[in-house]
C-alpha positions in Angstrom: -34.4 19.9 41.6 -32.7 18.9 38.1 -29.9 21.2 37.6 -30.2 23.5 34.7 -28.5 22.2 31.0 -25.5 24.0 30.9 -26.0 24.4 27.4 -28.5 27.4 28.1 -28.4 29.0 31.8 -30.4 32.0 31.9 -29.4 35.2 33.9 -30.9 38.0 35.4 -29.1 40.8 36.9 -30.1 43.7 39.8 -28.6 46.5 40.4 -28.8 50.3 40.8 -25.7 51.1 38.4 -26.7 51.1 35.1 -23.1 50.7 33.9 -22.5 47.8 35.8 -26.1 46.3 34.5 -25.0 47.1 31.3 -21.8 45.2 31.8 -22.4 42.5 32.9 -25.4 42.1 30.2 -22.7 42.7 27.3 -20.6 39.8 29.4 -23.4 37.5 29.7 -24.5 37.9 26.3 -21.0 37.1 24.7 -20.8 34.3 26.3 -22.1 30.6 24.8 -24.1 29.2 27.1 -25.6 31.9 28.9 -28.6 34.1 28.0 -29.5 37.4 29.3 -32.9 36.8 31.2 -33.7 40.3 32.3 -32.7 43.5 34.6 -34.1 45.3 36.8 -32.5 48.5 39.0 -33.8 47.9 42.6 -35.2 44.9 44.4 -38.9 45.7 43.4 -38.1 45.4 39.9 -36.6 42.5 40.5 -39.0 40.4 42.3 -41.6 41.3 39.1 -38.7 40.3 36.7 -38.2 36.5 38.6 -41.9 36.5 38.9 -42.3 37.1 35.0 -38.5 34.9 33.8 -37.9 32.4 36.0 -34.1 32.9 35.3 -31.2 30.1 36.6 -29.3 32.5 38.4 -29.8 36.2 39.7 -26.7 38.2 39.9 -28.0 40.6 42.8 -26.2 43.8 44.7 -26.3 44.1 48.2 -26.6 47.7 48.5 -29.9 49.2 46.1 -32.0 52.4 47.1 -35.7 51.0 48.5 -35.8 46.9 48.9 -31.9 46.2 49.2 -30.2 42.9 48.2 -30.8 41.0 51.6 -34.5 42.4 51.7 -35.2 41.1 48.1 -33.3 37.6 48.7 -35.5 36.7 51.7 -38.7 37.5 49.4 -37.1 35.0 46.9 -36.3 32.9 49.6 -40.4 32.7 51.1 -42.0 32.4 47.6 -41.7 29.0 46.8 -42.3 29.9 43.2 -39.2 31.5 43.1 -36.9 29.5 44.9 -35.3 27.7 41.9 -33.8 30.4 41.3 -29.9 30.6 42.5 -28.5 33.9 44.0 -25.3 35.4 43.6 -24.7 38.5 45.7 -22.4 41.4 43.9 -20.7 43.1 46.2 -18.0 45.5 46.8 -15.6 44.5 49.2 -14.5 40.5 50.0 -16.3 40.1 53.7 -19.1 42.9 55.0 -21.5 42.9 57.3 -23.7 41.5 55.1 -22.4 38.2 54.2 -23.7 35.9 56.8 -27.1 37.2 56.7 -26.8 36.3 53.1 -25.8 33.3 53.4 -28.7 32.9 56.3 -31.5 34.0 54.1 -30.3 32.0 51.1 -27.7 33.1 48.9 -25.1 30.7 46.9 -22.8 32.3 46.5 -20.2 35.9 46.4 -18.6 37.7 43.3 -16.7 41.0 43.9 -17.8 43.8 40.9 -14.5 44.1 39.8 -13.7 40.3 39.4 -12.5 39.4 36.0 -14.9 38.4 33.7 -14.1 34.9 33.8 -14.5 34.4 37.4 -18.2 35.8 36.6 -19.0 33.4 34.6 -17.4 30.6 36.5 -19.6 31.9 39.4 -22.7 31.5 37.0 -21.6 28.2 36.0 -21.1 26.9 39.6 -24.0 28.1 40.9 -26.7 27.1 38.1 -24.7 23.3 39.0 -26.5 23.5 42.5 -22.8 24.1 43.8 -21.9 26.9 46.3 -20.0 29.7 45.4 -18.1 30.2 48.4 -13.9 30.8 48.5 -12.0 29.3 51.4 -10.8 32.9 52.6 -14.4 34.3 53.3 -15.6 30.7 54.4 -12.7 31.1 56.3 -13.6 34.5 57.7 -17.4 34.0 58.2 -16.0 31.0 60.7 -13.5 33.4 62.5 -16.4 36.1 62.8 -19.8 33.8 63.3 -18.7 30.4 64.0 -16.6 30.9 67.8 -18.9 32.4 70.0 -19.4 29.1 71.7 -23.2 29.5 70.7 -24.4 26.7 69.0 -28.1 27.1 67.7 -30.8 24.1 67.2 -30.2 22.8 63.6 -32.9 20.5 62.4 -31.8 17.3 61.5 -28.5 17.8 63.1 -29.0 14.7 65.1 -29.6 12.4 62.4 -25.8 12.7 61.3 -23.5 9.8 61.5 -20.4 10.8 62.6 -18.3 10.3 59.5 -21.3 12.9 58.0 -20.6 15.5 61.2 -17.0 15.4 60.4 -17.5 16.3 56.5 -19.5 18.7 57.1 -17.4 20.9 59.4 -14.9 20.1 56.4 -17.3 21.4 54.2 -17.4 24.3 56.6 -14.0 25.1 56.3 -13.9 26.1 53.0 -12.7 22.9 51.5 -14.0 21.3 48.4 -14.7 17.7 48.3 -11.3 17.1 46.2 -9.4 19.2 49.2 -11.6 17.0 52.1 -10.7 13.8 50.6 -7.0 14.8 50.0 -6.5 15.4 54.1 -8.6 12.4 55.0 -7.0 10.3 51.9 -10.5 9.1 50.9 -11.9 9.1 47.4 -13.8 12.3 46.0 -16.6 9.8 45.6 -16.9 9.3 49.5 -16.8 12.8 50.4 -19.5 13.5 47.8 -21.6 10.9 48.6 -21.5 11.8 52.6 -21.8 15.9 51.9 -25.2 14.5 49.3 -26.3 12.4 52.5 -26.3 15.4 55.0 -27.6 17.8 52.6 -30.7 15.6 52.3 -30.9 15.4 56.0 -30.6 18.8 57.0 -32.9 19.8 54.0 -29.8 22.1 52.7 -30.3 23.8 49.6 -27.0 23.9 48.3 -23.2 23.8 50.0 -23.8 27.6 51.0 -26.9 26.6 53.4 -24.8 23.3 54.4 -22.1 25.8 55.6 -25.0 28.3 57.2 -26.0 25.0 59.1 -22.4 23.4 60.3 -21.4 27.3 61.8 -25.0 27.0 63.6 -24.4 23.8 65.0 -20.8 24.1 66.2 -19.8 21.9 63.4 -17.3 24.2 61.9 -13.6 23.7 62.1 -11.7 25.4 64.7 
């Protein structure tokens, strides 16, 4: 899939708060680049609005009355008419219960609701890239909550890894960006770009967010 022209990323937003729709609309719409797709106040809504836009990115809470945020990202996530569509859970607190499941059934990424405006749209921006939105610390504590049980699930595709790919993976995993990854292994960005974009294609990873869903699965991630 092309990523979309930066030049004109379309957003939707979902949520039950009509102050914070109205928000984030008023953000979105002042600033160049971006054009407000659509809102909707629950997941129902929103599932007719992607049907109808087709936006970049969906800006969706986690916690709505009826079909909640994980509920409506799994629909997005089966209809393959909608997965072009990148996901940004809103939520209220850094880490929740939540987070791995979303991460499971799709999502690219986390903002908090009361994140400056700028990391908003830098989480828009990242995400409409094909880039995962995804800070070291809750990388970090997905890993410490998910990722050492000591059991490692079947991960299709796992196998075909070389071993340089295994190892940038569980970097990836780590919360590390590919400039971080090839400032500990002093390698070029390029390398650690080029081996993340081979494994991505081999374990049929949407984005970094599903790469990291995948290493944690596969005992991949670092200790």
């Amino acid at each position: 899939m092309n990523a979309p022209d930066p030049a004109g990323i379309t957003v939707a937003v979902a949520d039950d708060q009509a102050v914070v729709r109205m928000g984030l609309r008023a953000l979105i719409d002042s600033e160049p680049g971006l054009s407000f797709a659509g809102e909707a106040p629950d997941g129902r809504a929103a599932l007719a609005l992607l049907a109808r836009v087709r936006p970049d990115v969906l800006l969706l809470d986690i916690q709505m009355p009826g079909l909640d945020g994980l509920e409506t990202l799994r629909a997005i996530a089966a209809d393959p008419a909608l997965r072009a569509t990148r996901v940004v859970m809103v939520t209220t607190f850094a880490l929740d219960q939540y987070v791995f499941a979303a991460l499971q059934a799709g999502a690219s990424g986390f903002v908090l609701k009361d994140s400056p405006p700028e990391e908003l749209v830098n989480a828009i921006r990242v995400v409409a890239a094909g880039e995962a939105l995804l800070s070291p610390a809750i990388t970090r504590k997905v890993i410490a909550r998910f990722g050492g049980r000591g059991e490692a699930a079947p991960v299709e595709g796992i196998e075909t890894l070389t071993p340089r790919e295994r190892e940038l993976v569980a970097w990836v995993a780590g919360g590390l960006s590919n400039e971080e990854i090839a400032r500990e292994l002093v390698i070029s960005p390029d390398t650690v770009r080029t081996h993340v974009s081979r494994a991505m294609v081999k374990l049929r990873a949407r984005d970094r967010a599903q790469l990291v869903v995948f290493a944690i699965r596969a005992g991949l991630a670092q200790p």
